[in-house]
mmCIF file as gemmi writes it, N, C-alpha and C atoms, coordinates in Angstrom:
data_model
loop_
_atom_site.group_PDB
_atom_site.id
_atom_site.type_symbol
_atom_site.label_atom_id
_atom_site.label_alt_id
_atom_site.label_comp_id
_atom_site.label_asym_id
_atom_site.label_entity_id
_atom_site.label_seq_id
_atom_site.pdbx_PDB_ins_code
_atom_site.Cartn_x
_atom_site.Cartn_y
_atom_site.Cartn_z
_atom_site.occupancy
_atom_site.B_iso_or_equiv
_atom_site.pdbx_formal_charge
_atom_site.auth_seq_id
_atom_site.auth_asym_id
_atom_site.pdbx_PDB_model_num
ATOM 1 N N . UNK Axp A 1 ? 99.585 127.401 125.257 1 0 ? 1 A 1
ATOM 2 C CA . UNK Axp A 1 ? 100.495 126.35 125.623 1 0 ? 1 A 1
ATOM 3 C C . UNK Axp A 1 ? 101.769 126.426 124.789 1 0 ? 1 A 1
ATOM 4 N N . UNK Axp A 2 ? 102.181 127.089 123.437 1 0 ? 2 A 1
ATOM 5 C CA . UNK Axp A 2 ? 102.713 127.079 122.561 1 0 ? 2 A 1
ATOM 6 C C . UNK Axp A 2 ? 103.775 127.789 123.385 1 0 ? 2 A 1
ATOM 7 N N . UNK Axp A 3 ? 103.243 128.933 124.297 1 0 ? 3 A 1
ATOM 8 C CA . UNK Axp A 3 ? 104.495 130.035 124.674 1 0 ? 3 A 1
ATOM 9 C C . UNK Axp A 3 ? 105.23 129.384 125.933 1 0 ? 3 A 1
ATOM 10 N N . UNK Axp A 4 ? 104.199 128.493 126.787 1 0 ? 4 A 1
ATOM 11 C CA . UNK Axp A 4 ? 105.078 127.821 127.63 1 0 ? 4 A 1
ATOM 12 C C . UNK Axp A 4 ? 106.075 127.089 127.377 1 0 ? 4 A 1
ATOM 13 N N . UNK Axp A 5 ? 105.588 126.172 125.953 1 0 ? 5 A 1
ATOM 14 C CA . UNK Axp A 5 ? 106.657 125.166 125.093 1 0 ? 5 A 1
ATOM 15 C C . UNK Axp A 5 ? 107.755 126.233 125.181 1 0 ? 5 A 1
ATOM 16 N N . UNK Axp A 6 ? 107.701 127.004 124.406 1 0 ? 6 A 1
ATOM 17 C CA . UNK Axp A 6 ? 108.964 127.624 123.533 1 0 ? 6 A 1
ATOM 18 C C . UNK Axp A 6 ? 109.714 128.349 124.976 1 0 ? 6 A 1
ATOM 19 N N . UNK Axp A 7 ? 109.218 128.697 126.081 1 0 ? 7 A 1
ATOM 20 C CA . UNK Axp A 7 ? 109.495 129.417 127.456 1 0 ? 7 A 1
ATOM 21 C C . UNK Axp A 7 ? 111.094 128.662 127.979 1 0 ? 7 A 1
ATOM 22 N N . UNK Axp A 8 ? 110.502 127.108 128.215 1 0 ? 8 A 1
ATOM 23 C CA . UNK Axp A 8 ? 111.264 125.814 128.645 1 0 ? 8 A 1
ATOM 24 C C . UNK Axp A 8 ? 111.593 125.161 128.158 1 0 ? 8 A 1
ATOM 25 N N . UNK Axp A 9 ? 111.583 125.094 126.618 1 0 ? 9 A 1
ATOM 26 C CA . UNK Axp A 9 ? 112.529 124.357 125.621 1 0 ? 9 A 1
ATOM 27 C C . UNK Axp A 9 ? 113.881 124.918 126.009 1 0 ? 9 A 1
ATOM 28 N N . UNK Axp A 10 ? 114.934 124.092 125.567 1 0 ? 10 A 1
ATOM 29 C CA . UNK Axp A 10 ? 115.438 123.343 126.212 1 0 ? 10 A 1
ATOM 30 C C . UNK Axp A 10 ? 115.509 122.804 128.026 1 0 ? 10 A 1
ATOM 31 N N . UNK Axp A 11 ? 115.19 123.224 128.547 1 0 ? 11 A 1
ATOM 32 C CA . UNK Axp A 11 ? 116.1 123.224 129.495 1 0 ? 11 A 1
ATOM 33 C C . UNK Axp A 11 ? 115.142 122.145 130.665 1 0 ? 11 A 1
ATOM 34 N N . UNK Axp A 12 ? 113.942 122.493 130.152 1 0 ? 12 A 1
ATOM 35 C CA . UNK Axp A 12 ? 112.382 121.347 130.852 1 0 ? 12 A 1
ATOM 36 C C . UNK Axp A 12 ? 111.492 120.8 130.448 1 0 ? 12 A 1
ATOM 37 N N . UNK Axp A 13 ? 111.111 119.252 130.672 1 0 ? 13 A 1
ATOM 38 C CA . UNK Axp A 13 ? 110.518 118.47 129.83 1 0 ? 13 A 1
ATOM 39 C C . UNK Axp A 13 ? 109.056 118.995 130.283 1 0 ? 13 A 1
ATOM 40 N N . UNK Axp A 14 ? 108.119 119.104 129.546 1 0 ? 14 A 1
ATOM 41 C CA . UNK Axp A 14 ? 106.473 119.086 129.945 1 0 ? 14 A 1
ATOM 42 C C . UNK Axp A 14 ? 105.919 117.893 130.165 1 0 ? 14 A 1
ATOM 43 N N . UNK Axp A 15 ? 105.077 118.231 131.037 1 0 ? 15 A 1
ATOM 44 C CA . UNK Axp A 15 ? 103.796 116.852 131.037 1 0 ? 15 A 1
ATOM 45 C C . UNK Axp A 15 ? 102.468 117.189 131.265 1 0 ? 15 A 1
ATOM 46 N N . UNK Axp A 16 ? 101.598 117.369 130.561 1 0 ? 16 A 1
ATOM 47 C CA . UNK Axp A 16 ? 100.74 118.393 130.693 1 0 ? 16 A 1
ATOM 48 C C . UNK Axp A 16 ? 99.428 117.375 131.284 1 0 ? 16 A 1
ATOM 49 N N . UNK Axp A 17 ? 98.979 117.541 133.023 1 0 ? 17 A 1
ATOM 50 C CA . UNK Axp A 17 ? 98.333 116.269 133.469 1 0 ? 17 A 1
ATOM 51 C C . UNK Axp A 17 ? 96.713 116.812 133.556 1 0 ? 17 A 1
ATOM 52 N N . UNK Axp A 18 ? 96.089 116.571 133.283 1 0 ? 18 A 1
ATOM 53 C CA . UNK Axp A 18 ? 94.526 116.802 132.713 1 0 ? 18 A 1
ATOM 54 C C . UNK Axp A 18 ? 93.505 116.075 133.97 1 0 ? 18 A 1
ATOM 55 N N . UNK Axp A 19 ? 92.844 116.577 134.611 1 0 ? 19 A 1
ATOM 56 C CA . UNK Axp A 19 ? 91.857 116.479 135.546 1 0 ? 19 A 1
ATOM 57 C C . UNK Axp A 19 ? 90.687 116.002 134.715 1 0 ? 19 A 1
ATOM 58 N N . UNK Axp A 20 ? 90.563 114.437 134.867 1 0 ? 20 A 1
ATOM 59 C CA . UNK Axp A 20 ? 89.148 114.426 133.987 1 0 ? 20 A 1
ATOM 60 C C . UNK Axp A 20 ? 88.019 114.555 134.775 1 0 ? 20 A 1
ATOM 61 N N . UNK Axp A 21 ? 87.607 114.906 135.866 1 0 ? 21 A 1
ATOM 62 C CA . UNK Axp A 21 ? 86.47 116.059 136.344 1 0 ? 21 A 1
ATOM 63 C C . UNK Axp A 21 ? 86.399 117.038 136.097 1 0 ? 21 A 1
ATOM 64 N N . UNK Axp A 22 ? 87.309 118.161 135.817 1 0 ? 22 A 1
ATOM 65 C CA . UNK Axp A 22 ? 87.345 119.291 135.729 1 0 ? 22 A 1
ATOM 66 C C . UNK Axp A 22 ? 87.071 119.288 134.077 1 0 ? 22 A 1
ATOM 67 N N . UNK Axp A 23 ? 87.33 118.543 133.245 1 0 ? 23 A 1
ATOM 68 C CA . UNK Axp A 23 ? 87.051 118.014 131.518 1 0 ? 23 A 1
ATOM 69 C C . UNK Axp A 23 ? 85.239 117.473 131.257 1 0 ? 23 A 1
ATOM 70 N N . UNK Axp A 24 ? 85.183 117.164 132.462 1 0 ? 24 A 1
ATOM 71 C CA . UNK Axp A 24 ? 83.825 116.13 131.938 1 0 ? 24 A 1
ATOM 72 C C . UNK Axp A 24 ? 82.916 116.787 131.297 1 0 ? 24 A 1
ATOM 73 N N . UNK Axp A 25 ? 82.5 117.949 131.834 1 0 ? 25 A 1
ATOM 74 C CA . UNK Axp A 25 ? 81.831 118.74 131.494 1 0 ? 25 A 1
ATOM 75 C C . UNK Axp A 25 ? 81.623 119.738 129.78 1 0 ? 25 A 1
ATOM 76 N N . UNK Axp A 26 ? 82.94 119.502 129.646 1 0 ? 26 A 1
ATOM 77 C CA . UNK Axp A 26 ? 83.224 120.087 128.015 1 0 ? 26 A 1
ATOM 78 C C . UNK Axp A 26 ? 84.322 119.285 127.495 1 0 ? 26 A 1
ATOM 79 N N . UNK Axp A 27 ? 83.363 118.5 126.859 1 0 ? 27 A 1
ATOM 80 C CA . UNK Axp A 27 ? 84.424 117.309 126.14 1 0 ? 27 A 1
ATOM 81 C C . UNK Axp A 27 ? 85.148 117.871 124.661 1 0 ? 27 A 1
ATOM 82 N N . UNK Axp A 28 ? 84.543 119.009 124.478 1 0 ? 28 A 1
ATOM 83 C CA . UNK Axp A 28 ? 85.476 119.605 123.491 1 0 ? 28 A 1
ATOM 84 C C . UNK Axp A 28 ? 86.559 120.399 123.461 1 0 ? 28 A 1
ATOM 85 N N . UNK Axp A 29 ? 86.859 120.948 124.849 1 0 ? 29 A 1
ATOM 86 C CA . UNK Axp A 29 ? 87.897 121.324 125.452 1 0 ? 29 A 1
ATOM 87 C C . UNK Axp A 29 ? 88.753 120.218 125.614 1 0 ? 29 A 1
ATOM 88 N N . UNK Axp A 30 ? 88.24 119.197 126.381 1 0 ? 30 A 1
ATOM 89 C CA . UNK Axp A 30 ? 89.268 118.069 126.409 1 0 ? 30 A 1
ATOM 90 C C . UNK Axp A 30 ? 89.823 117.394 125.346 1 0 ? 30 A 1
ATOM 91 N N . UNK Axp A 31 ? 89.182 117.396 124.325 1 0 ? 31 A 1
ATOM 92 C CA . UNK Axp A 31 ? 89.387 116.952 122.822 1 0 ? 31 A 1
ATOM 93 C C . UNK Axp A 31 ? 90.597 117.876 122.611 1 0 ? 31 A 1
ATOM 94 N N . UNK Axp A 32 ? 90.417 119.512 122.83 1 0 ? 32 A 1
ATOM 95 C CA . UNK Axp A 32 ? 91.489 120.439 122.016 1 0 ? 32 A 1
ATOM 96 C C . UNK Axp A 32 ? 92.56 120.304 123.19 1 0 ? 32 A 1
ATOM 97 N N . UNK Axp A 33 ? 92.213 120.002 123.946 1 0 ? 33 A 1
ATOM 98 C CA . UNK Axp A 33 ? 93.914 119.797 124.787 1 0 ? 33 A 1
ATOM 99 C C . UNK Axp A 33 ? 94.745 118.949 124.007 1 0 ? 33 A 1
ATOM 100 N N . UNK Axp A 34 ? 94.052 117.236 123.913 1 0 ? 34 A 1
ATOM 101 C CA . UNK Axp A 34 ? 94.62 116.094 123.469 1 0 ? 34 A 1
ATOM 102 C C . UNK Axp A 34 ? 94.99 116.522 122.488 1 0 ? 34 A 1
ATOM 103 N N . UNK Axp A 35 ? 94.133 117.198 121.486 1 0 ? 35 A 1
ATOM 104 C CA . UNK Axp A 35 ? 95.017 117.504 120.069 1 0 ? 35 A 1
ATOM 105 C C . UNK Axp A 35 ? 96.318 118.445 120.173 1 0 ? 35 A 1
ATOM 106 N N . UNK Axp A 36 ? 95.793 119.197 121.117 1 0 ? 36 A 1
ATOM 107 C CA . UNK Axp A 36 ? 97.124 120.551 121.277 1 0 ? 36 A 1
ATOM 108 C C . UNK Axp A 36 ? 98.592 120.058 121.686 1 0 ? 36 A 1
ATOM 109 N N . UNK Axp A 37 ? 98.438 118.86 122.932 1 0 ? 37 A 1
ATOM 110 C CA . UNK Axp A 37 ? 99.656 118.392 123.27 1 0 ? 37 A 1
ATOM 111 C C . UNK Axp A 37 ? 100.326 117.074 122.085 1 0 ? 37 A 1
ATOM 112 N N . UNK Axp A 38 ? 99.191 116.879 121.806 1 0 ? 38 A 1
ATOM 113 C CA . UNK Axp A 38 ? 99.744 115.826 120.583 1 0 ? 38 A 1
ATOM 114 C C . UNK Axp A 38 ? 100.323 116.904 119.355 1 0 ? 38 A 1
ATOM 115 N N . UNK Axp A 39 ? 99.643 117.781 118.95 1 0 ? 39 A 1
ATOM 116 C CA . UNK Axp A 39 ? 100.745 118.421 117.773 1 0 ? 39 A 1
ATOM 117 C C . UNK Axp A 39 ? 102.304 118.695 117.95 1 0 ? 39 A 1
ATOM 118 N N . UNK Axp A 40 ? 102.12 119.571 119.705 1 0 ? 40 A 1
ATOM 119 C CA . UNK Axp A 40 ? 103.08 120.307 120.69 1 0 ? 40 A 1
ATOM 120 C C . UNK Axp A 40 ? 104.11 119.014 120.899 1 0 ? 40 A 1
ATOM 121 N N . UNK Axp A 41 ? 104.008 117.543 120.617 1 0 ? 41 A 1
ATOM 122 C CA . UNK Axp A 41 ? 104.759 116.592 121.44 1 0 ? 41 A 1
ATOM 123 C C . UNK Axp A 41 ? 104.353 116.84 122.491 1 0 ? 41 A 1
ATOM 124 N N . UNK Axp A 42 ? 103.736 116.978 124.052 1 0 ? 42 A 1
ATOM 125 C CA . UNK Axp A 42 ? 104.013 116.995 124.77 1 0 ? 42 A 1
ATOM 126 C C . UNK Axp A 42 ? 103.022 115.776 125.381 1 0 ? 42 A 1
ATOM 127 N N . UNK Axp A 43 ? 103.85 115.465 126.626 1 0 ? 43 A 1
ATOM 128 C CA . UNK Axp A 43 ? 102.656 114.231 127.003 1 0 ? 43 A 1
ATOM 129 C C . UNK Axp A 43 ? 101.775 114.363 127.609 1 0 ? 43 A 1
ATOM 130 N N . UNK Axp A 44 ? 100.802 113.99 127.799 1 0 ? 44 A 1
ATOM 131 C CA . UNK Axp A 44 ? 99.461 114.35 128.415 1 0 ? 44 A 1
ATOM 132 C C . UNK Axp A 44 ? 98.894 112.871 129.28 1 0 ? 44 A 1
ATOM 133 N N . UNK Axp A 45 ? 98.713 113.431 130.477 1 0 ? 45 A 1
ATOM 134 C CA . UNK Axp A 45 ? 98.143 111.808 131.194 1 0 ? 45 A 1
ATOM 135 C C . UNK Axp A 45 ? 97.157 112.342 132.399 1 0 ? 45 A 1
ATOM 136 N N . UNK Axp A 46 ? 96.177 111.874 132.597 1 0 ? 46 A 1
ATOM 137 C CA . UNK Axp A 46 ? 95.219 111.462 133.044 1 0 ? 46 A 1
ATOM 138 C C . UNK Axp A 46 ? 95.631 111.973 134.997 1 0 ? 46 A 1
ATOM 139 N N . UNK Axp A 47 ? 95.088 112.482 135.766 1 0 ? 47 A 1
ATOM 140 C CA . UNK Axp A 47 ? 95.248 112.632 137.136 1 0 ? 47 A 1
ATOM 141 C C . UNK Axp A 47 ? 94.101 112.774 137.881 1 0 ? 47 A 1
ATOM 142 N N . UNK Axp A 48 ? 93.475 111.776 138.416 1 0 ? 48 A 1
ATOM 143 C CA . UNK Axp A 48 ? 92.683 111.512 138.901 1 0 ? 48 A 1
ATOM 144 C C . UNK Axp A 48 ? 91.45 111.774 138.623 1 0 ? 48 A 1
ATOM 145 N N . UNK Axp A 49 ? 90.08 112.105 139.273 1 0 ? 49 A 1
ATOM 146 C CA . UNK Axp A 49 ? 88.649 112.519 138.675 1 0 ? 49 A 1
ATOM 147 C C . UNK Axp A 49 ? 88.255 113.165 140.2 1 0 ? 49 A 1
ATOM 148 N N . UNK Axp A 50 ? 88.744 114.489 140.21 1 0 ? 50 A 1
ATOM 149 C CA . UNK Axp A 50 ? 88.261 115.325 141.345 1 0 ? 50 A 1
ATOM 150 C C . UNK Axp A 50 ? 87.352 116.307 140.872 1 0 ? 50 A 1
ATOM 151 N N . UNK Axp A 51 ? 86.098 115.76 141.547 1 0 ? 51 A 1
ATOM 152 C CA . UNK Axp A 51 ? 84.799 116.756 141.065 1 0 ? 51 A 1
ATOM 153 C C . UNK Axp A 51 ? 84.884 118.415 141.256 1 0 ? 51 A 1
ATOM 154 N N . UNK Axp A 52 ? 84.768 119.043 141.029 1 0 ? 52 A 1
ATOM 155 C CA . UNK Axp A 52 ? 85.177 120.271 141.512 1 0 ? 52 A 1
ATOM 156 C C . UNK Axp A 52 ? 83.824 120.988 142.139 1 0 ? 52 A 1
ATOM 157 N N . UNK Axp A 53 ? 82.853 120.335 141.834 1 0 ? 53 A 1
ATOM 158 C CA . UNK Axp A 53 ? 81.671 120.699 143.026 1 0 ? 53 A 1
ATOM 159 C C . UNK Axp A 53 ? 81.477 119.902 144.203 1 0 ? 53 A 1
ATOM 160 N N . UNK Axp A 54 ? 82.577 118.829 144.131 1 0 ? 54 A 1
ATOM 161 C CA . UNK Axp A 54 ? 82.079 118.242 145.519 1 0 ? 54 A 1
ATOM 162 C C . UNK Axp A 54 ? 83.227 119.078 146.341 1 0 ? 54 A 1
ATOM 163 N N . UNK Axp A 55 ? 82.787 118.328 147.547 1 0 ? 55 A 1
ATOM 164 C CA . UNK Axp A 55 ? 84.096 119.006 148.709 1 0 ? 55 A 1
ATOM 165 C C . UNK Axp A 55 ? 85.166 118.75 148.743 1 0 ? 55 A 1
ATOM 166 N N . UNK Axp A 56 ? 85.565 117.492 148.66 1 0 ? 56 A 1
ATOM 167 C CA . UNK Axp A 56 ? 87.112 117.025 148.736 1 0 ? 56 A 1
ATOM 168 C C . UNK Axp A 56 ? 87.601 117.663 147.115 1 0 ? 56 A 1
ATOM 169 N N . UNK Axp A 57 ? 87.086 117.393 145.89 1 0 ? 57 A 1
ATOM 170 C CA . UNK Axp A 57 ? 87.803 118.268 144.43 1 0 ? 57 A 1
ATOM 171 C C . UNK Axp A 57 ? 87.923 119.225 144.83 1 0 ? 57 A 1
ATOM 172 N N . UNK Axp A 58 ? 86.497 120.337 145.109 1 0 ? 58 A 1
ATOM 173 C CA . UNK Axp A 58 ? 86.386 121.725 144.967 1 0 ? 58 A 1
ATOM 174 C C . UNK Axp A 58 ? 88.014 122.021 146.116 1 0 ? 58 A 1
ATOM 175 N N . UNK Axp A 59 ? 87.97 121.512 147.479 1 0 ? 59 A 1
ATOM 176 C CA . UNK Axp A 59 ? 89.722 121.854 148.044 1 0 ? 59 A 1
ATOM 177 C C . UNK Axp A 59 ? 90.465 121.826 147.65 1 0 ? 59 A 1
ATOM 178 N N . UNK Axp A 60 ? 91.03 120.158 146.851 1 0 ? 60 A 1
ATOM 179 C CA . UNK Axp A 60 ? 92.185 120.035 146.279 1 0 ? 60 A 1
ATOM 180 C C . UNK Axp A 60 ? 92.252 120.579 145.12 1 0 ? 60 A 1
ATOM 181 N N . UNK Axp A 61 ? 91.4 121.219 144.15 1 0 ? 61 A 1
ATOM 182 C CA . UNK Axp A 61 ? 91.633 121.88 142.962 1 0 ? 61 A 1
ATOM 183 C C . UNK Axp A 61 ? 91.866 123.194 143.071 1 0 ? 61 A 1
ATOM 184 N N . UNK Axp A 62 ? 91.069 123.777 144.3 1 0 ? 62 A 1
ATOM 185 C CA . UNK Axp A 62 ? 91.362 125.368 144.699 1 0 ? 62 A 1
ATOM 186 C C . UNK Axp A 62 ? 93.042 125.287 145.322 1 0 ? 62 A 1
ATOM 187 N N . UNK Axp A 63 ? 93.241 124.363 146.494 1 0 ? 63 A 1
ATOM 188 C CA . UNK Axp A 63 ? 94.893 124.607 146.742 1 0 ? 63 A 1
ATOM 189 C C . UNK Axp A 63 ? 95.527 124.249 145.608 1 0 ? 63 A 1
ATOM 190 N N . UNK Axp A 64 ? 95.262 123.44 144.407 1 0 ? 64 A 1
ATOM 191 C CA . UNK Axp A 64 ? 95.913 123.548 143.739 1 0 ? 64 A 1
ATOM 192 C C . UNK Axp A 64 ? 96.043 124.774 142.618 1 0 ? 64 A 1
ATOM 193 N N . UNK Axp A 65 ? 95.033 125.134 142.51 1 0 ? 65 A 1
ATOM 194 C CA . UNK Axp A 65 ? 95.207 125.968 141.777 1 0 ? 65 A 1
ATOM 195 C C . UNK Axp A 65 ? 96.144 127.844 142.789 1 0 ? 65 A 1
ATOM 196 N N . UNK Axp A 66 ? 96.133 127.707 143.616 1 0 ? 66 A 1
ATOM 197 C CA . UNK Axp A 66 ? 96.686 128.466 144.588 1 0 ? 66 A 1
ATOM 198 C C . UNK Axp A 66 ? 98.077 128.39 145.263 1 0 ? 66 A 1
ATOM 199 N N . UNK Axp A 67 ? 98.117 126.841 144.586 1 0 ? 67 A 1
ATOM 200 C CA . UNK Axp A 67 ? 100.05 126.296 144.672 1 0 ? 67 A 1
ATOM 201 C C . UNK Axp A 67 ? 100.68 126.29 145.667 1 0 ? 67 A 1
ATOM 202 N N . UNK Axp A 68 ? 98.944 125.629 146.779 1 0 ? 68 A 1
ATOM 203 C CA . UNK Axp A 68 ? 99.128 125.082 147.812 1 0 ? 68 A 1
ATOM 204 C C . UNK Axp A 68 ? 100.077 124.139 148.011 1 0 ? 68 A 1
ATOM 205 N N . UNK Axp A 69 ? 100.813 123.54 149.003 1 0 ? 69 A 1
ATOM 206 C CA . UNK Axp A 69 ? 101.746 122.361 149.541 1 0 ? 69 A 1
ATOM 207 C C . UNK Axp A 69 ? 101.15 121.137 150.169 1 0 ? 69 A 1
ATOM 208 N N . UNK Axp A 70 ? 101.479 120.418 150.171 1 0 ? 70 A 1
ATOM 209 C CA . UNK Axp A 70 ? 100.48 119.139 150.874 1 0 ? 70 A 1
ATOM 210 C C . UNK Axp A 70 ? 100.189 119.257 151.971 1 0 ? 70 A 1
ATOM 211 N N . UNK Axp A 71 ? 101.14 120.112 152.771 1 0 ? 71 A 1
ATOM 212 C CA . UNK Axp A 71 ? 100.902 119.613 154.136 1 0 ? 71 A 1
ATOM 213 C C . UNK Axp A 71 ? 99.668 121.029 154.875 1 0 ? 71 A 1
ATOM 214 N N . UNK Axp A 72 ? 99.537 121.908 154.102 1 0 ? 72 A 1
ATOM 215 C CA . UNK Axp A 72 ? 98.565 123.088 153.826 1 0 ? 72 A 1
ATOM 216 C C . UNK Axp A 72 ? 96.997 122.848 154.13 1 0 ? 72 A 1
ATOM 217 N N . UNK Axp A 73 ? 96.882 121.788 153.347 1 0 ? 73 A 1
ATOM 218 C CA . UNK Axp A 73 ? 95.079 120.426 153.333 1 0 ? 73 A 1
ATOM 219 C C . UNK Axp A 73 ? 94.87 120.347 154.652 1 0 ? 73 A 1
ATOM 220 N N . UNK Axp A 74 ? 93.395 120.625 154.4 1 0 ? 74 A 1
ATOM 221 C CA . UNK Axp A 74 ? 93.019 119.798 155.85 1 0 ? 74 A 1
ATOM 222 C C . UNK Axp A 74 ? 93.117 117.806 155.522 1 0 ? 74 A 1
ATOM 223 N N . UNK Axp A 75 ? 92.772 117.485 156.858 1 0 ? 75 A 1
ATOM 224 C CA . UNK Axp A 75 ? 92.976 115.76 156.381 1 0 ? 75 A 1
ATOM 225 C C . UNK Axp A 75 ? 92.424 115.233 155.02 1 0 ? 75 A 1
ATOM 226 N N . UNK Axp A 76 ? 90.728 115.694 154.969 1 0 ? 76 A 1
ATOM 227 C CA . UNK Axp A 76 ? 90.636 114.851 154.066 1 0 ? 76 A 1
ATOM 228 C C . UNK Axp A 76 ? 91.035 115.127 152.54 1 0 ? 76 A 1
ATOM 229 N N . UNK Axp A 77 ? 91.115 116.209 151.977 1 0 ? 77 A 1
ATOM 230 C CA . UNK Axp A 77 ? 91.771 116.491 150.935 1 0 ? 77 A 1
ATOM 231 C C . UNK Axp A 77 ? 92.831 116.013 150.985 1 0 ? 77 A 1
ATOM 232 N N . UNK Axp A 78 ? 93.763 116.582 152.085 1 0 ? 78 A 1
ATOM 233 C CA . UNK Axp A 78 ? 95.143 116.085 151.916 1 0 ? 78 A 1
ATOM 234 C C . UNK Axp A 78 ? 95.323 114.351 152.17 1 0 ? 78 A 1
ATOM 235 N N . UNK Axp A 79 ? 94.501 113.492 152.373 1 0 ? 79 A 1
ATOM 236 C CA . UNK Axp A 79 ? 94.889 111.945 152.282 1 0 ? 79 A 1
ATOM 237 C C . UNK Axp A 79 ? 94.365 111.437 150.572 1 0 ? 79 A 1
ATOM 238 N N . UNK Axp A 80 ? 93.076 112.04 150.375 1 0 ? 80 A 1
ATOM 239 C CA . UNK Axp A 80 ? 93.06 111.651 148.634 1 0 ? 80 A 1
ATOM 240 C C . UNK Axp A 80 ? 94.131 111.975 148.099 1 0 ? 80 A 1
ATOM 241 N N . UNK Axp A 81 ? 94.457 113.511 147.921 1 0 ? 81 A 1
ATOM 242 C CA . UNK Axp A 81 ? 95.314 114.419 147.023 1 0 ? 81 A 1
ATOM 243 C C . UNK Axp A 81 ? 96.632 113.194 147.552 1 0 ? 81 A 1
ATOM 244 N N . UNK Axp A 82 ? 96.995 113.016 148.466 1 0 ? 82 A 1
ATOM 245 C CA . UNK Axp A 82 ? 98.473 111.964 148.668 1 0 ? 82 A 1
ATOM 246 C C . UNK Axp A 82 ? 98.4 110.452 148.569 1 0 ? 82 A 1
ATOM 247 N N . UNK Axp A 83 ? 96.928 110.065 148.153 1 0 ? 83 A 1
ATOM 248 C CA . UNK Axp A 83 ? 96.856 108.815 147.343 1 0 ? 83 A 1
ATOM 249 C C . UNK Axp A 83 ? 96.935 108.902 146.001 1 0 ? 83 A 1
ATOM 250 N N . UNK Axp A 84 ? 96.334 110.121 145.32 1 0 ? 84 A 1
ATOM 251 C CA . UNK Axp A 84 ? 96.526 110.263 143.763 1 0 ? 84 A 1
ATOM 252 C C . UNK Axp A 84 ? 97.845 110.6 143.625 1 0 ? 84 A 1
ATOM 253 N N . UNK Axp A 85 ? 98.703 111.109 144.325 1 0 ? 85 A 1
ATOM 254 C CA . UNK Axp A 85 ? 100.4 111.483 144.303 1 0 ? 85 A 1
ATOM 255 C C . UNK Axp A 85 ? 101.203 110.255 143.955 1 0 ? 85 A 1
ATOM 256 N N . UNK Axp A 86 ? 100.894 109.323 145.23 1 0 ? 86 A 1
ATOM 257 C CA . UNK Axp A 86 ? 101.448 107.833 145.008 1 0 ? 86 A 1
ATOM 258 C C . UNK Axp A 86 ? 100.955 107.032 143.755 1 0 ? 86 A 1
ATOM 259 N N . UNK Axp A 87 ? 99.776 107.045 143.691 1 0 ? 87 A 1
ATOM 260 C CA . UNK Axp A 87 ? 99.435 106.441 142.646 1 0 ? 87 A 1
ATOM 261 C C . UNK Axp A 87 ? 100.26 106.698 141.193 1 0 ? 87 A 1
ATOM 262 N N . UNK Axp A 88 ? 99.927 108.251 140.767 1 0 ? 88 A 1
ATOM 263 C CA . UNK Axp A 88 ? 100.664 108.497 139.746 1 0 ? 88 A 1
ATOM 264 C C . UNK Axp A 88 ? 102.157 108.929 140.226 1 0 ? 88 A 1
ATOM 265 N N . UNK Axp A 89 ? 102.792 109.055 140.568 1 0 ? 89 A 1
ATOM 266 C CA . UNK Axp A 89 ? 104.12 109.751 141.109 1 0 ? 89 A 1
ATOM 267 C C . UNK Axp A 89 ? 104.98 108.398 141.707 1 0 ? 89 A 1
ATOM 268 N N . UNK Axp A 90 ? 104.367 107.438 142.386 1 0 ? 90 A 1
ATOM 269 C CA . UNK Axp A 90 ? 105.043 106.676 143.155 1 0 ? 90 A 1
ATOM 270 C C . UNK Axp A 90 ? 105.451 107.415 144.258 1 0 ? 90 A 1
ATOM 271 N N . UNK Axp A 91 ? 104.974 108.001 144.71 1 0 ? 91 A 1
ATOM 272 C CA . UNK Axp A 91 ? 105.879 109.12 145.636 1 0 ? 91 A 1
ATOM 273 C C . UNK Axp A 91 ? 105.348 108.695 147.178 1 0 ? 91 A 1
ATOM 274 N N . UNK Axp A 92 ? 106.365 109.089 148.16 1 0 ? 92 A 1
ATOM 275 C CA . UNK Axp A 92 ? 106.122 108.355 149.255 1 0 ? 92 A 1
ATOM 276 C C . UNK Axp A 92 ? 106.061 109.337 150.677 1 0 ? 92 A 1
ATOM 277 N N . UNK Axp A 93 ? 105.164 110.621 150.593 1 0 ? 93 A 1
ATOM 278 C CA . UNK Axp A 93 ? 105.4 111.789 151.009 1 0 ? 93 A 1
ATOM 279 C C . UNK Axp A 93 ? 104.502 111.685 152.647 1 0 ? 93 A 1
């Protein structure tokens, strides 16, 4: 995370958003994030709890991790994934 910091310093703020399903499982990973972005400054917040073995996580975490687009989802991924958007984002897509 250190090389991304130093990558986009100046020019882009980070927000480094943490899946606490994808955490639950190794809470000591999630521990060394919180510490990592807290040394790093960077902010760290919470985005939803998508299981990644159920069906609707395991989609929206694979398009995401694949840098899928919203409109890409089948329905039901894509109506959670665009309630957790609004929720955190305010966004009105």
């Amino acid at each position: 995370m250190t090389r991304i910091c130093n990558a986009v310093d100046p020019w882009f703020e980070l927000t480094v958003w943490k899946n606490q399903g994808t955490f639950s499982p190794f809470p000591q990973l999630s521990d060394q994030l919180d510490q990592t972005c807290e040394k790093l400054d960077v902010p760290l917040r919470s985005f939803a709890y998508f299981e990644p073995e159920s069906y609707l996580g395991g989609r929206i975490l694979n398009g995401i991790i694949d840098g899928l687009g919203l409109e890409t989802y089948q329905m039901g991924p894509m109506l959670r994934l665009r309630h957790e958007l609004d929720i955190n984002f305010d966004a009105k897509m």
